[in-house]
C-alpha positions in Angstrom: 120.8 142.0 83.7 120.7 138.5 84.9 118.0 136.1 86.2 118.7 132.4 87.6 114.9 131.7 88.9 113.4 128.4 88.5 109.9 127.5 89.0 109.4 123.7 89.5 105.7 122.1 90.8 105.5 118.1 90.9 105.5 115.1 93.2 107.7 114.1 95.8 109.8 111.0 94.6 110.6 110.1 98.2 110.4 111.5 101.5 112.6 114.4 102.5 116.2 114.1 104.4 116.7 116.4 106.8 120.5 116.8 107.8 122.7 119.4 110.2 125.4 121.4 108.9 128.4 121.2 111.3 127.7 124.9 111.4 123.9 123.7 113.2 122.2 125.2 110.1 119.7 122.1 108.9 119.5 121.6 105.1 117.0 119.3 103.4 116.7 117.7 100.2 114.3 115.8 98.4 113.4 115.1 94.5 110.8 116.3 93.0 109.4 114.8 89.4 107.5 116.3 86.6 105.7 115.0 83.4 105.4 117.2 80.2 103.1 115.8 77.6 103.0 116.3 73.6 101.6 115.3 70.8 103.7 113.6 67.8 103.6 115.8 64.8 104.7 112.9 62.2 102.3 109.8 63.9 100.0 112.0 66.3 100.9 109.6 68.9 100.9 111.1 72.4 103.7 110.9 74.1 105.1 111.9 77.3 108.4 112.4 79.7 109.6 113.1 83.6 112.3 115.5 84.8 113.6 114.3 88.2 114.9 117.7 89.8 117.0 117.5 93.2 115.9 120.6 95.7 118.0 121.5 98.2 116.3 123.9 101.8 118.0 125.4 104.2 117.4 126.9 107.7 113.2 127.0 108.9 112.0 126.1 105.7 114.2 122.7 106.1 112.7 122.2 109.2 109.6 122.5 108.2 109.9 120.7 105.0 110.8 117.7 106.8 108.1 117.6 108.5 105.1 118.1 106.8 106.5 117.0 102.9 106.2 112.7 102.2 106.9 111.0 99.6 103.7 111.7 96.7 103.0 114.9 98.1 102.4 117.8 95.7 105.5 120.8 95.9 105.9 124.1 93.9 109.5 124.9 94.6 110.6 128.6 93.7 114.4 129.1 94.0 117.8 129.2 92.1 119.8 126.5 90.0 123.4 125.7 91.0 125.2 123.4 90.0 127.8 121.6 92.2 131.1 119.6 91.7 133.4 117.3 93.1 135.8 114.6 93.0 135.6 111.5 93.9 137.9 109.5 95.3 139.1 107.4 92.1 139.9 110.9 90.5 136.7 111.3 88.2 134.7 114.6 88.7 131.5 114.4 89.4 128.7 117.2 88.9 125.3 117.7 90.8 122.4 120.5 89.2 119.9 121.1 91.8 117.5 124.2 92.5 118.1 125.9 95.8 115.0 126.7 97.0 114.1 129.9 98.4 110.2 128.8 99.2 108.4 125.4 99.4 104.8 125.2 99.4 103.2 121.9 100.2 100.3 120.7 98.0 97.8 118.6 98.9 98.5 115.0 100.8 98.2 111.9 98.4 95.1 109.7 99.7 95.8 107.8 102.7 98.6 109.3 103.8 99.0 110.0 107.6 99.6 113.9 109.1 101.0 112.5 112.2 103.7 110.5 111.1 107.0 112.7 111.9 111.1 111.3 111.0 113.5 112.8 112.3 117.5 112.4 111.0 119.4 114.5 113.0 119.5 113.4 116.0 118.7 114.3 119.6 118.0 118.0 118.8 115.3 117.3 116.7 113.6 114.6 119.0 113.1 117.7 121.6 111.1 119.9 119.3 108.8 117.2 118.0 108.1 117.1 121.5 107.5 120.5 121.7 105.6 121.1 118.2 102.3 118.3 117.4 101.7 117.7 113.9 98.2 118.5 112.1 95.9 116.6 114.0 93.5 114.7 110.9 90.6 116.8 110.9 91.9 120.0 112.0 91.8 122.0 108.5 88.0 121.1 108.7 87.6 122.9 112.0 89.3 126.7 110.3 87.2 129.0 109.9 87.4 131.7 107.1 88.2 134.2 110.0 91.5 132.4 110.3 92.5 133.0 107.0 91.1 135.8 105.2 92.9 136.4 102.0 92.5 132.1 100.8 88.7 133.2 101.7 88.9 136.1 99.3 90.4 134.4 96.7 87.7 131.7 96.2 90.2 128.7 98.0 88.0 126.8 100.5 89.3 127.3 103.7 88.9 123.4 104.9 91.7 122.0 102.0 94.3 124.4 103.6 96.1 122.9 106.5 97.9 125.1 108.8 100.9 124.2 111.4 100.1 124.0 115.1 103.2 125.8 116.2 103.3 129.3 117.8 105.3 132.0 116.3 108.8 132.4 118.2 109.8 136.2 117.9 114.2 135.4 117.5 112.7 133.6 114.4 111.6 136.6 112.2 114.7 137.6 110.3 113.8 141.8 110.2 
């Protein structure tokens, strides 16, 4: 039997690219960073380090990644790690490690950071369904109600620190 999961939850080291495929399927990647802490056994000194790991999202979740992720942000990223390679064009190869993300969930916004702010790198496409789709409005999460969201209600998580998209449901986008 073999498992290739990776769990990784940590800040945003910049703000997400989104990016088309020639195929049309979008794909973003950010960085994400996280500290690990320790104790010195021969000074007791504390000490600490950060892992930068590259995340790579495909399809919807890109999309969506895109949009609502910023640089500072809080991410736990569940996926796969692949590693890719290539050569450049002086001859040396050149290798790449990165989780592939199956789900993103977003964390909470660092102080002082905007929910209506929206970038957009692909192009024309994209411009059309920011039209279409309005970001979180500030305030909004403080207007849901627990009837909205049942099980973060049942599980003790206050419903007005939970944020939710202002987009309808399209049907073609439900893969079963």
């Amino acid at each position: 039997m073999y498992l290739n999961k990776a769990f990784v939850i940590g800040n945003l080291t910049r703000d997400p690219e989104l990016k088309a495929l020639p195929s049309g399927v979008k794909v973003c990647t950010f960085s994400l960073a996280t500290n690990r802490v320790w104790k010195d056994l021969s000074t007791g000194e504390r000490k600490s380090a950060v892992d930068y790991h590259n995340v790579v999202v495909f399809d919807r979740q890109a999309e969506t990644s895109a949009q609502y992720l910023r640089k500072g942000q809080n991410a736990l990223v569940e996926g796969r790690m692949q590693t890719r390679s290539w050569d450049t064009q002086d001859g040396k190869k050149m290798y790449r490690t990165e989780i592939v993300a199956t789900s993103v969930q977003f964390g909470p916004k660092p102080a002082g950071m905007s929910t209506t702010s929206t970038t957009s790198t692909s192009g024309a496409a994209d411009q059309n369904s920011n039209d279409s789709a309005s970001a979180v409005a500030p305030g909004a999460a403080d207007s849901a109600s627990p009837n909205n969201s049942p099980s973060s209600a049942k599980a003790g998580v206050p419903t007005d620190a939970i944020e939710y998209p202002e987009e309808e449901i399209n049907p073609d986008d439900i893969p079963f």
